[in-house]
Each structure stands twice: as structure tokens, then as C-alpha cells.
PDB file of N, CA, C and O in Angstrom, chain B, residues numbered from 101:
ATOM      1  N   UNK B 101      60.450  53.562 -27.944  1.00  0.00           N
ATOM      2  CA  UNK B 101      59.720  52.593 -28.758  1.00  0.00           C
ATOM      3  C   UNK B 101      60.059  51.174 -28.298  1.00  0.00           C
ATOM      4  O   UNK B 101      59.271  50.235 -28.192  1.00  0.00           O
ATOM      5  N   UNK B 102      61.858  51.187 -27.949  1.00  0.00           N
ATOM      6  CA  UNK B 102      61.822  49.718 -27.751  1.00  0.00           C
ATOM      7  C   UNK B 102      61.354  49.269 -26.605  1.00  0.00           C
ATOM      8  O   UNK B 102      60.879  48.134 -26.644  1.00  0.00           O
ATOM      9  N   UNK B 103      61.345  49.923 -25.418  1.00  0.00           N
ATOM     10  CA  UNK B 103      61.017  49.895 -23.975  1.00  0.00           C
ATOM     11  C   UNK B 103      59.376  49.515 -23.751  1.00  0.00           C
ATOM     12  O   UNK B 103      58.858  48.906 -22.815  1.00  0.00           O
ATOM     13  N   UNK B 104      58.828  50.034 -24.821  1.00  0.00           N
ATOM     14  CA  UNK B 104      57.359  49.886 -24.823  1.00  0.00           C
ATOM     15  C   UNK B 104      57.041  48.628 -25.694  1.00  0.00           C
ATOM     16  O   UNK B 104      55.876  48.230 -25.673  1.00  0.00           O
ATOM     17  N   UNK B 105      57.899  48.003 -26.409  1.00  0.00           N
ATOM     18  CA  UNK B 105      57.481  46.699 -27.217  1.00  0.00           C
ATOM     19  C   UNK B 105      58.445  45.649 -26.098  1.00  0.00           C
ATOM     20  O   UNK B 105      58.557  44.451 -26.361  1.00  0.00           O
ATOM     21  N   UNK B 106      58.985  46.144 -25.076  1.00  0.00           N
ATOM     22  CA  UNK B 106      59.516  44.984 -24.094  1.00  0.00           C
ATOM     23  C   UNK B 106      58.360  45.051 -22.775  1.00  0.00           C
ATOM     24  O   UNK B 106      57.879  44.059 -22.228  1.00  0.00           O
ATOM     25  N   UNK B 107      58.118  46.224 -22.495  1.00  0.00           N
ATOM     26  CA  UNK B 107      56.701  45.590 -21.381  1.00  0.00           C
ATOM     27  C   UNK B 107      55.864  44.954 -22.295  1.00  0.00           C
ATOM     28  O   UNK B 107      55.578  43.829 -21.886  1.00  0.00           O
ATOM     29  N   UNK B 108      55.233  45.286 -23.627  1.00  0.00           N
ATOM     30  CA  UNK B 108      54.329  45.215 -23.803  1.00  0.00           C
ATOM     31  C   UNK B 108      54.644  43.358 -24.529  1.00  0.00           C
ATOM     32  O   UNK B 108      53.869  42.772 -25.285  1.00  0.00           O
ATOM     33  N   UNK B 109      55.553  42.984 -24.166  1.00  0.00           N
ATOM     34  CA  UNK B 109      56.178  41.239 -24.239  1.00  0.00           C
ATOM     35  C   UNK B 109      55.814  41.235 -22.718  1.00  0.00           C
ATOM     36  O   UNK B 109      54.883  40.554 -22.287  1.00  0.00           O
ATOM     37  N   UNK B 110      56.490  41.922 -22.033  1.00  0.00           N
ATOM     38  CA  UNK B 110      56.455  41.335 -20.804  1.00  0.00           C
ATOM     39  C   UNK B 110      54.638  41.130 -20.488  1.00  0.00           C
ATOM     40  O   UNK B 110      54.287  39.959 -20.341  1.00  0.00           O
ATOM     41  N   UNK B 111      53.731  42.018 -20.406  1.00  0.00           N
ATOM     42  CA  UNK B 111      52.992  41.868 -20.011  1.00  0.00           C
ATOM     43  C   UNK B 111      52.519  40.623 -20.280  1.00  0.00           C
ATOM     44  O   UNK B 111      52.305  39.786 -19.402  1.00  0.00           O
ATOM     45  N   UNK B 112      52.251  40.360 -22.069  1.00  0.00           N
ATOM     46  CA  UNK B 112      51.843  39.325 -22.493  1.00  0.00           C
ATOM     47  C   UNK B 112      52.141  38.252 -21.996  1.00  0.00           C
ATOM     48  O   UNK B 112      51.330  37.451 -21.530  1.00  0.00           O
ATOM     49  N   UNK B 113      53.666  38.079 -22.051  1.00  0.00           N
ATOM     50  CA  UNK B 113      53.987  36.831 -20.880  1.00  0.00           C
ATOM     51  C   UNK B 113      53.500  36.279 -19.803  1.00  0.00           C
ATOM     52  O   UNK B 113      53.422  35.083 -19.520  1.00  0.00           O
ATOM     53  N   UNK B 114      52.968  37.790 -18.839  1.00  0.00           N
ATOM     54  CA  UNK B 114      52.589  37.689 -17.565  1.00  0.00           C
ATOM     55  C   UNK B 114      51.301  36.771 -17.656  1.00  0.00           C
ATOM     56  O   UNK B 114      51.095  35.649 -17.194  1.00  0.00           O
ATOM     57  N   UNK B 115      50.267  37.869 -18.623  1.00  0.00           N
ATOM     58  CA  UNK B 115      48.722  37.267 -18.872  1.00  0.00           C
ATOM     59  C   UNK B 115      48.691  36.030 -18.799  1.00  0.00           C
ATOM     60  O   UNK B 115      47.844  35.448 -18.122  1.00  0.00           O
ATOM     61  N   UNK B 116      49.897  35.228 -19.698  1.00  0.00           N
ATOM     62  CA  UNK B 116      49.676  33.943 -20.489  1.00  0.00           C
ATOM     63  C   UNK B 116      49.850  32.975 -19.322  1.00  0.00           C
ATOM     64  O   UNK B 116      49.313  31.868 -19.364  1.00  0.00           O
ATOM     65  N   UNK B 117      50.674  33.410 -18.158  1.00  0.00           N
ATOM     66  CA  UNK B 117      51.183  32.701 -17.431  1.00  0.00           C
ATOM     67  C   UNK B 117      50.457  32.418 -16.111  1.00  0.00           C
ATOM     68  O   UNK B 117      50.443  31.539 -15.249  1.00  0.00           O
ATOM     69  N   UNK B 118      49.625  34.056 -16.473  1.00  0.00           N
ATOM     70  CA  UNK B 118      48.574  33.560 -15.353  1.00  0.00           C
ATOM     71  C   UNK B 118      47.269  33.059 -15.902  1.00  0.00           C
ATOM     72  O   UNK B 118      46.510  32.586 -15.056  1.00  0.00           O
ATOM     73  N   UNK B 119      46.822  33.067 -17.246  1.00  0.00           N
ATOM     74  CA  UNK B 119      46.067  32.415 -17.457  1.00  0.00           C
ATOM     75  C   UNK B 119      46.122  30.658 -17.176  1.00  0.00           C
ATOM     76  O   UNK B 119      45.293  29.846 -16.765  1.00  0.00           O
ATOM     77  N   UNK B 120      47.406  30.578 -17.584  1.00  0.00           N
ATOM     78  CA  UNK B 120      47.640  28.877 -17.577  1.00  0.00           C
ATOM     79  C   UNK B 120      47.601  28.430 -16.410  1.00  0.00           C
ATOM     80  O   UNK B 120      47.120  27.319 -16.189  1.00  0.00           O
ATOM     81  N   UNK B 121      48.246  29.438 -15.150  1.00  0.00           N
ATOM     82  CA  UNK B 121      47.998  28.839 -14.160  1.00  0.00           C
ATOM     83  C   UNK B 121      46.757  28.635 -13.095  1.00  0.00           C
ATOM     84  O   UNK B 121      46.557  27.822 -12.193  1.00  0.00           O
ATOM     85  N   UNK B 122      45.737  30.179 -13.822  1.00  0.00           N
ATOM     86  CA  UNK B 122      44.735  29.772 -13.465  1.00  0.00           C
ATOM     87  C   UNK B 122      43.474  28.660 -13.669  1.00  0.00           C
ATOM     88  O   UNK B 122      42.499  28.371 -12.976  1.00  0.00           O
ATOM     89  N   UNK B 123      44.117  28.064 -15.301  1.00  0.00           N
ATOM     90  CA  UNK B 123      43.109  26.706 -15.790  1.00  0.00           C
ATOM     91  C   UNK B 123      43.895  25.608 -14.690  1.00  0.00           C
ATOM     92  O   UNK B 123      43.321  24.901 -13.862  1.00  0.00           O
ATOM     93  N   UNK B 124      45.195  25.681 -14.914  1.00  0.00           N
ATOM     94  CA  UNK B 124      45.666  24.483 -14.199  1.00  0.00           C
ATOM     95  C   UNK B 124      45.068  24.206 -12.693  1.00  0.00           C
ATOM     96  O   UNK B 124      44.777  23.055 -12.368  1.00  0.00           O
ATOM     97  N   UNK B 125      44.891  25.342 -11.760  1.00  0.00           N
ATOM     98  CA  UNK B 125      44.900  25.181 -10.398  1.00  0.00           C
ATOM     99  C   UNK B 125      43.063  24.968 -10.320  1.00  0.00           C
ATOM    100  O   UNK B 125      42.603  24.354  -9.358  1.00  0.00           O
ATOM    101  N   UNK B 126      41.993  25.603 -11.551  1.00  0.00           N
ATOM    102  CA  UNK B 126      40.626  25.337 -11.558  1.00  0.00           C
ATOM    103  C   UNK B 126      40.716  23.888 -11.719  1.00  0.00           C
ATOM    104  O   UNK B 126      40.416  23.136 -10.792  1.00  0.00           O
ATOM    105  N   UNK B 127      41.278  23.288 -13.321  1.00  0.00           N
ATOM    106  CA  UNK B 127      41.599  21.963 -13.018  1.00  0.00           C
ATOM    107  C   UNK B 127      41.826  21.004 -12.027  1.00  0.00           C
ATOM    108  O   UNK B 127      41.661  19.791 -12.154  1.00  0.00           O
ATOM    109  N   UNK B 128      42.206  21.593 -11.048  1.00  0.00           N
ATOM    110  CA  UNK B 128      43.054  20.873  -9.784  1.00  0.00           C
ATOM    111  C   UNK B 128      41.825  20.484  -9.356  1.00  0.00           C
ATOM    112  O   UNK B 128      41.368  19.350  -9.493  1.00  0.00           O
ATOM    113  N   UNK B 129      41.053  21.799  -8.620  1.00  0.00           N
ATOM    114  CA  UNK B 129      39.993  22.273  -7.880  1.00  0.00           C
ATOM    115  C   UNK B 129      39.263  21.306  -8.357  1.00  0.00           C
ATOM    116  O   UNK B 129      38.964  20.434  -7.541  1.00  0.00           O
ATOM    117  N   UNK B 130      38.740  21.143  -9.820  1.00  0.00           N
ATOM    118  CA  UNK B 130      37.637  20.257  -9.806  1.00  0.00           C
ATOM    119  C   UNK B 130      38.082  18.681  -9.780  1.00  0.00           C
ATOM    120  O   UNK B 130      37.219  17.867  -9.452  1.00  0.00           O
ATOM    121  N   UNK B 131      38.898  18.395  -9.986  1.00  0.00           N
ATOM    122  CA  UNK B 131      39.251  16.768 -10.085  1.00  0.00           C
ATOM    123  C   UNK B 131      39.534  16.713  -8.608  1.00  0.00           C
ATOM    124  O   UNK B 131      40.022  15.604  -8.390  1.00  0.00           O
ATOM    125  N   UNK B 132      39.438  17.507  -7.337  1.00  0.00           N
ATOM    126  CA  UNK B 132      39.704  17.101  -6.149  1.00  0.00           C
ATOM    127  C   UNK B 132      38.322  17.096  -5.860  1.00  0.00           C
ATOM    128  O   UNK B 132      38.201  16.739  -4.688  1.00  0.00           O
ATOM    129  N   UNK B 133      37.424  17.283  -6.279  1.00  0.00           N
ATOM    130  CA  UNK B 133      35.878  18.152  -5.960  1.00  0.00           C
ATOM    131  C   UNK B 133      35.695  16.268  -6.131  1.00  0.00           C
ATOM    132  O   UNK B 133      35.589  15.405  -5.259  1.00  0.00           O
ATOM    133  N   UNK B 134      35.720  16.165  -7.701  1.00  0.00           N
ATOM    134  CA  UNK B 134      34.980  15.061  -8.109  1.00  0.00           C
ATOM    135  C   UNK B 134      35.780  13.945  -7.190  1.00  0.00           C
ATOM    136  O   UNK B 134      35.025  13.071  -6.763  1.00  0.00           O
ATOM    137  N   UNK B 135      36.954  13.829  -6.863  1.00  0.00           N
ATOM    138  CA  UNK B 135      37.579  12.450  -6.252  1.00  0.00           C
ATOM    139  C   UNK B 135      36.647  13.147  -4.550  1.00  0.00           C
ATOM    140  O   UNK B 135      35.972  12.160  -4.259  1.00  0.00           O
ATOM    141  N   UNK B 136      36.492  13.690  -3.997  1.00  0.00           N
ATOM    142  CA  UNK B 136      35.982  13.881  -2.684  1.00  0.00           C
ATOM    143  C   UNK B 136      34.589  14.240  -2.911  1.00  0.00           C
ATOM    144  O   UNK B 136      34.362  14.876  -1.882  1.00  0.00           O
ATOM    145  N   UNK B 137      33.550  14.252  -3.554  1.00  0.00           N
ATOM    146  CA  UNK B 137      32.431  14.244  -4.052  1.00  0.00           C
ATOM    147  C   UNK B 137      31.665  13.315  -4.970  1.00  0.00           C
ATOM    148  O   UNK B 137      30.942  13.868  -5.800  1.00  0.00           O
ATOM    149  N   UNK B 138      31.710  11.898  -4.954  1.00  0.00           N
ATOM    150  CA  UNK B 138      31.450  10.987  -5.840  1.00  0.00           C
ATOM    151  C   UNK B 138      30.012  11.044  -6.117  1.00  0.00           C
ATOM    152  O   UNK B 138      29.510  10.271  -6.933  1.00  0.00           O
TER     153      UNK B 138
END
């Protein structure tokens, strides 16, 4: 039981972490778009 409520943290962690890093690096992407695309 406990092994399965520690992946199932871990995973969540994972998601969260790649969610954030995937807004951050789209973020990136477009504010380099718009500074080299006026």
C-alpha cells in the first residue's frame, strides 16, 4: 500500500515538473519567436 502511494507521489511530481517545464521552455520559444520576428 505504502509503495504504491510513494510512486504514485512520485509520479505526480514527475507530471508537475514536466508540465512546468514544458510551459516554461514554450514560453521561451515564443518570446524568442516574437524578439526575432517583429
Amino acid at each position: 500500500m505504502h509503495r504504491h502511494v510513494r510512486l504514485f507521489a512520485i509520479a505526480c511530481i514527475l507530471i508537475a515538473i514536466g508540465f512546468v517545464a514544458g510551459r516554461f521552455i514554450m514560453y521561451n520559444q515564443v518570446a524568442h519567436y516574437d524578439a526575432t520576428h517583429p
